[in-house]
C-alpha positions in Angstrom: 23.5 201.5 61.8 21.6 201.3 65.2 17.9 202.0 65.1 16.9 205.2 66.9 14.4 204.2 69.9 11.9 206.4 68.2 11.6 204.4 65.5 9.7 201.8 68.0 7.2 203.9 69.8 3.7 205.8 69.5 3.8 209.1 70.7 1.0 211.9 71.9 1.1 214.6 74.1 -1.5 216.7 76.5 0.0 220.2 77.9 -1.0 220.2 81.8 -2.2 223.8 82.3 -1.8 225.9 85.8 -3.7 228.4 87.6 -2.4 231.2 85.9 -3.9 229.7 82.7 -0.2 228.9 81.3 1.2 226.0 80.9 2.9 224.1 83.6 4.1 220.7 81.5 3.7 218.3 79.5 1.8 215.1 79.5 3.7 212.6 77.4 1.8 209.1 76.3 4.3 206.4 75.2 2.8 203.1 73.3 4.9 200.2 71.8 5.1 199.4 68.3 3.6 195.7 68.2 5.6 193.2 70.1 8.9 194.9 70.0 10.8 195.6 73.1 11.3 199.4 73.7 14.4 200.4 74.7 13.9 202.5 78.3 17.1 203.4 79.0 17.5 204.9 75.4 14.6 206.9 75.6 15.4 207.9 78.9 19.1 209.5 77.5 17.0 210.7 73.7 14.6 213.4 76.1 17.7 214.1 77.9 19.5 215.1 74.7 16.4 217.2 73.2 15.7 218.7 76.9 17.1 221.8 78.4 16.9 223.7 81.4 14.0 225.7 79.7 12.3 223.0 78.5 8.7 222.0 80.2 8.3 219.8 82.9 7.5 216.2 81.5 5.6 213.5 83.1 5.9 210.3 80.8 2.6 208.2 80.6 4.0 204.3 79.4 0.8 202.6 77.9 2.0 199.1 78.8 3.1 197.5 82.0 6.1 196.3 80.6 7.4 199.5 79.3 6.4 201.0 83.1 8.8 198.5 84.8 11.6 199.2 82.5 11.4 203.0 82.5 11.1 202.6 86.6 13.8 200.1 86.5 16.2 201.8 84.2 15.1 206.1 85.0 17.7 207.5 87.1 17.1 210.6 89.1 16.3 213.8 87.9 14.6 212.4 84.9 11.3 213.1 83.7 8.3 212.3 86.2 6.6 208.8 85.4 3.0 208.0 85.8 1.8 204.6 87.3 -1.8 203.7 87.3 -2.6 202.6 90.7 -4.4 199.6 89.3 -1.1 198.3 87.8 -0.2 198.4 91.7 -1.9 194.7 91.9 1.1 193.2 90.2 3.5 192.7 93.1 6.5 193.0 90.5 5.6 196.3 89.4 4.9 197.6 93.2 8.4 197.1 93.9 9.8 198.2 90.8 8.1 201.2 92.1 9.5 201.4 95.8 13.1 201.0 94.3 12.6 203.6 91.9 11.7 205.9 94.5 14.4 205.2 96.8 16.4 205.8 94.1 14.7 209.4 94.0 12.7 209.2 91.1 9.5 211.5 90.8 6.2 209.1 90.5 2.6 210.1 89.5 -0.1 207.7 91.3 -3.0 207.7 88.6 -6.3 207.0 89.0 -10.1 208.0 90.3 -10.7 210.6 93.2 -13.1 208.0 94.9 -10.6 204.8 94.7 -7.4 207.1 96.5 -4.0 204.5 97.5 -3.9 203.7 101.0 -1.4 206.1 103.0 1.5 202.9 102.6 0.6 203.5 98.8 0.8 206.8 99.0 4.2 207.6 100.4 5.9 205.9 97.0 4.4 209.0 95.0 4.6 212.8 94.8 1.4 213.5 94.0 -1.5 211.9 91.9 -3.2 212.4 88.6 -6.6 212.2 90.0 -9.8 211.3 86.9 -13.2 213.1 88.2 -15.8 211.4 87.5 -19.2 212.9 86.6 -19.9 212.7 90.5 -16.9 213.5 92.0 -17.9 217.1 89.7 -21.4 217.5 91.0 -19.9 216.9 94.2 -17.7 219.7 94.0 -19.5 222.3 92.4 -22.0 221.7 94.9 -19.6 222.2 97.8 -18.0 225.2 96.2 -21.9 226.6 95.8 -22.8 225.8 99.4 -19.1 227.1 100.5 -18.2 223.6 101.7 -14.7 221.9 102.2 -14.2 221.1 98.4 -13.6 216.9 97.9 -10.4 218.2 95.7 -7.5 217.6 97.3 -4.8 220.6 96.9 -1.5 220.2 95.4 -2.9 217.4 92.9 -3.3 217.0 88.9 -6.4 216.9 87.5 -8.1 214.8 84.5 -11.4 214.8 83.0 -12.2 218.9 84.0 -15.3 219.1 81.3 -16.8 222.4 82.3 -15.5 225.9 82.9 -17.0 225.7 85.9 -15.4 223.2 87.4 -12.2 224.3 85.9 -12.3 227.3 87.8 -12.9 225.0 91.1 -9.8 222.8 90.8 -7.2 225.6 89.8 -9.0 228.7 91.7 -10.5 227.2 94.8 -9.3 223.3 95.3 -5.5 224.6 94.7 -4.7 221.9 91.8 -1.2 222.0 90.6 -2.7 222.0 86.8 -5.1 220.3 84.8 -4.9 217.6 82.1 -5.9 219.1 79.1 -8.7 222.2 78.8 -12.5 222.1 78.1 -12.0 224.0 75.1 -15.7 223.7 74.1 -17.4 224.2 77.2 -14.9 227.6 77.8 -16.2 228.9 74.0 -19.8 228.1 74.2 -19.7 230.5 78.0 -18.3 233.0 75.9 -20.9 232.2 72.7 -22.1 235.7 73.7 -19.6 237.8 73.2 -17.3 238.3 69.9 -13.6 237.1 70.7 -10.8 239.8 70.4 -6.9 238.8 69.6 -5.7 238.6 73.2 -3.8 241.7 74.9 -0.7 240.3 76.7 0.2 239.4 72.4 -1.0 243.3 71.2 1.5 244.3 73.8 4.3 242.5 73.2 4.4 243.2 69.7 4.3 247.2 70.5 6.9 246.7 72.6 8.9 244.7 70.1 8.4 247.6 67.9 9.4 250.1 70.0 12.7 248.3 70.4 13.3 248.4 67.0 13.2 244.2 66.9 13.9 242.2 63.9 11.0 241.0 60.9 11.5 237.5 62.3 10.1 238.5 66.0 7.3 240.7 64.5 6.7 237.5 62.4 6.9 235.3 65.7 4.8 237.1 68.0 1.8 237.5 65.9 1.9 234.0 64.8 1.3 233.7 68.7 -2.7 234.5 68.3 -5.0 232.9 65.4 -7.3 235.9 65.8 -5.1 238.7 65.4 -2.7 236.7 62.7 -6.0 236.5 61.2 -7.3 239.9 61.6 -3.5 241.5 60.5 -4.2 239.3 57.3 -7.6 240.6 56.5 -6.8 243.8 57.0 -3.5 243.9 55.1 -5.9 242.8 52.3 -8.2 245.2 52.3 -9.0 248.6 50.5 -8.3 250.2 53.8 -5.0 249.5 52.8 -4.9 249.8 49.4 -2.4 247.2 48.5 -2.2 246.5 44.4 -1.6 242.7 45.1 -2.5 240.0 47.8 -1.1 239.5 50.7 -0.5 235.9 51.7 1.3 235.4 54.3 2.1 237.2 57.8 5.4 237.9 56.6 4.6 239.6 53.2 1.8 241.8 55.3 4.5 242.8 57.6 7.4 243.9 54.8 4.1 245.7 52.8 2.8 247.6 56.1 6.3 249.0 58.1 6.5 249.6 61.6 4.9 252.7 61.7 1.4 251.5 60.5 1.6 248.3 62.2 1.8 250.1 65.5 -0.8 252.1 64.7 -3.2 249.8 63.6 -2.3 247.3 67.1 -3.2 250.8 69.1 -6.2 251.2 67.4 -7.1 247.2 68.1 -6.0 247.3 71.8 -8.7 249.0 73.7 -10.8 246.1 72.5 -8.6 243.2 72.8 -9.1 240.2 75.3 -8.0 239.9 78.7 -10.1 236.1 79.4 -7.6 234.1 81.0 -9.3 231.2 80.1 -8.5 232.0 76.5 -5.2 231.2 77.0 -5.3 227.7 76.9 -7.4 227.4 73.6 -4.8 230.3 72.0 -1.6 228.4 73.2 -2.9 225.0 71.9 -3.8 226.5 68.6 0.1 228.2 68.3 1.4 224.5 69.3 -0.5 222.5 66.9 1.0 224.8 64.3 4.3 224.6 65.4 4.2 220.7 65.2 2.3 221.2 61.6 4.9 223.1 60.3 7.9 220.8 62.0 6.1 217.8 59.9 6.5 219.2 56.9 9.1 217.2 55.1 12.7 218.5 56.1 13.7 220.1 52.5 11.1 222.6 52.4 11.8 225.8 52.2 11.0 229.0 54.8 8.2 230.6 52.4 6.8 226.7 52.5 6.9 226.5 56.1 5.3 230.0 56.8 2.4 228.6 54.7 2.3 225.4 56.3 2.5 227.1 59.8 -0.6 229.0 58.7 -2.3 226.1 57.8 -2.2 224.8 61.0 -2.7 228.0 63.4 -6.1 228.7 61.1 -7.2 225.4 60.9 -9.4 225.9 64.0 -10.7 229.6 63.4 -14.2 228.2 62.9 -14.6 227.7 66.6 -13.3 231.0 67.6 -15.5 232.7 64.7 -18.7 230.3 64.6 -18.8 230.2 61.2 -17.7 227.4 58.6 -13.5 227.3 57.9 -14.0 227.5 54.3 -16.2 230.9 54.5 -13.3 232.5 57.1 -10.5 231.1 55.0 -12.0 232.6 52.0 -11.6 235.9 52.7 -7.8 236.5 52.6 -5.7 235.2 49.6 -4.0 231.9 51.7 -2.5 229.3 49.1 -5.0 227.0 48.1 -2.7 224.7 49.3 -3.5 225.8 52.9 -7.4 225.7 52.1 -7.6 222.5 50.7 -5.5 221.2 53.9 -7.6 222.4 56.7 -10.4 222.5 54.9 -11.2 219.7 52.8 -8.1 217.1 54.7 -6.7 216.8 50.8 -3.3 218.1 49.2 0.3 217.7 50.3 0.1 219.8 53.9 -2.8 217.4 54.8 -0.4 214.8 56.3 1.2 217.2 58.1 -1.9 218.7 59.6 -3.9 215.6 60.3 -0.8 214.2 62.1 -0.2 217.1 64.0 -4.1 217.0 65.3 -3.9 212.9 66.0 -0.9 213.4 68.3 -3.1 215.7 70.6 -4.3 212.0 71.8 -3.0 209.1 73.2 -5.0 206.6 70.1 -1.9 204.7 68.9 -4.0 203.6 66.4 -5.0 206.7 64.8 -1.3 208.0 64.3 -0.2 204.5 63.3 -3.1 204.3 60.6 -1.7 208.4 59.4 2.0 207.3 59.6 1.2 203.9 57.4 -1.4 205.9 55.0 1.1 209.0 54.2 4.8 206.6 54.4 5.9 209.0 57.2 8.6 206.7 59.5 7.4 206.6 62.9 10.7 208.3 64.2 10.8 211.0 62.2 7.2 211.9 63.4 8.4 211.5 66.9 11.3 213.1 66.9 9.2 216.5 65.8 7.1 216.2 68.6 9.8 216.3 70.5 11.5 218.7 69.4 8.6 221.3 69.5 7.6 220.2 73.2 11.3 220.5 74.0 10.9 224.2 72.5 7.6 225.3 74.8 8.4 227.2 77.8 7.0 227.4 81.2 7.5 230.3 83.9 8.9 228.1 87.1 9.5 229.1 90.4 13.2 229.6 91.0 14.1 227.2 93.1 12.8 224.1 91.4 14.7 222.6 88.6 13.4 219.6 87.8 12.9 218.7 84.3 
């Protein structure tokens, strides 16, 4: 039996996010496992396999310079974009590597600081760059964008290390980035400390609209698993003596067969007027929905659908405390979840913590943490790659027509 290529790799992933606040692809970090060879060119045809035309745009980060000259080597065209750190540059064996690879028409990312840019020779083997900002290259351009100055950004570029909201507003609003690497999640809350966050609108609406077309239990059940706050606030309120249920409601899709259409719609009506429209919401809501997703593709592949409901819960509450500002425990308390799910995102114990605590490793690109998880809970390195895969595969992007790349 041939080994799956999976089975010799460290995966994580970072969504890239656009200007409209939705997300615009997917960062992909690839380690080795040890000393053993990775197999590029299988790889290479495994994303192609999971891929579809829907899929997100990938850009593939190799962690090692020997994995880099394989994947530029062996990548034909039309695959996945490929990042090169422009220090790597130095080795005169991995420059041309490069410069074939583009001939050949492949899609490079040039990675590295604003203030060490390639020269224009350099420059012309890549598409565009992955540029890090460092702590002055911020000041810099907050400082231009306050005095109404020529921004130091350059337009049409990715973006790394964007720790403040305001700055996040400068790359995608005013210096015309093509998305940024990750989201300052905690910056973005404490601006909005003020104010108490509201299930977000463009989710109210298409549930109403779902309703009103008569859609099945499993869309309702999908589309308010789409927002931690209102999955939350559905559950709560499903439990309460507004309601007047005689037993506990546990999960989204018991609340939904115990409440009909009818009062569902007319409790989201009463909820819209206040729900949120703060684009920079998006991000944090959509990163939430996606660890859950991979929590609940972790889950060991016998489980049931009531299991997986649970377990998807598990991971889309497992960051209300940062949306609510107050403890996990004290929010998960108040609805009847499984104390399967509290002891998970809670206390990191019980048979859905392996799931969760891999799911929230593989938002990084430490090797060593999701080695150390895989090793500590016997989950086979493939298997745990092939779910992240398979849930990144599954995300969607709005694209422009005419482009097509993958």
């Amino acid at each position: 039996m041939v080994q799956s290529v999976l089975g010799s790799l460290v995966l994580g992933y970072r969504p890239l996010w656009n200007a409209a606040r939705k997300l615009a692809g997917v960062q992909l970090y690839v380690h080795g496992q040890g000393t053993a060879l990775v197999d590029a060119p299988h790889l290479l045809r495994t994303i192609e396999e999971l891929w579809s035309a829907g899929s997100p745009p990938l850009l593939l980060s190799p962690r090692s310079q020997p994995l880099l000259m394989d994947l530029l080597e062996h990548a034909p065209r039309g695959a996945p974009w490929i990042e090169v750190p422009g220090s790597w540059l130095a080795q005169p064996a991995l420059r041309e590597r490069a410069r074939q690879a583009r001939a050949r028409g492949l899609r490079l990312v040039w990675s590295g600081a604003l203030e060490r840019l390639p020269d224009a020779e350099t420059a012309r083997l890549f598409d565009n760059s992955l540029l890090h900002l460092s702590g002055g290259d911020a000041v810099h351009a907050l400082q231009a964008a306050a005095a109404a100055q020529s921004s130091p950004l350059i337009a049409g570029q990715l973006y790394d290390n964007v720790a403040s909201r305001a700055l996040l507003a400068h790359c995608l609003d005013q210096g015309g980035a093509l998305a940024v690497a990750g989201w300052p999640q905690e910056d973005v809350l404490h601006a909005l400390r003020r104010q108490p966050l509201q299930p977000a609108h463009e989710v109210m609406q298409s549930l109403l609209k779902a309703i009103e077309q008569d859609q099945s239990m499993d869309r309702f059940e999908q589309i308010l698993g789409e927002d931690p706050l209102l999955a939350y606030r559905f559950m709560t309120y499903t439990n309460s003596a507004a309601l007047g249920l005689r037993t506990g409601v546990d999960s989204l899709r018991r609340g939904l067969l115990m409440m009909g259409y009818g009062s569902l719609g007319r409790w989201l009506m009463e909820q819209l007027p206040h729900a949120a429209a703060e684009p920079d919401l998006r991000p944090i809501r959509s990163a939430m929905v996606l660890r859950a997703r991979l929590t609940e593709q972790l889950l060991e592949s016998g489980a049931g659908k009531d299991l997986r409901r649970e377990v998807y819960l598990c991971g889309l509450f497992s960051q209300l405390d940062e949306l609510l500002h107050e403890p996990l425990g004290t929010i998960l308390r108040r609805v009847p979840l499984s104390e399967r799910v509290y002891n998970a995102a809670v206390l990191r114990t019980g048979p859905y913590a392996p799931s969760l605590e891999l799911a929230c490793a593989l938002e990084s690109e430490d090797a060593g943490s999701i080695v150390q998880l895989c090793e500590a809970h016997e989950l086979e390195p493939e298997y745990v790659n092939r779910a992240l895969l398979r849930v990144l595969s599954e995300l969607t992007v709005e694209r422009p027509a005419a482009r097509g790349d993958r």
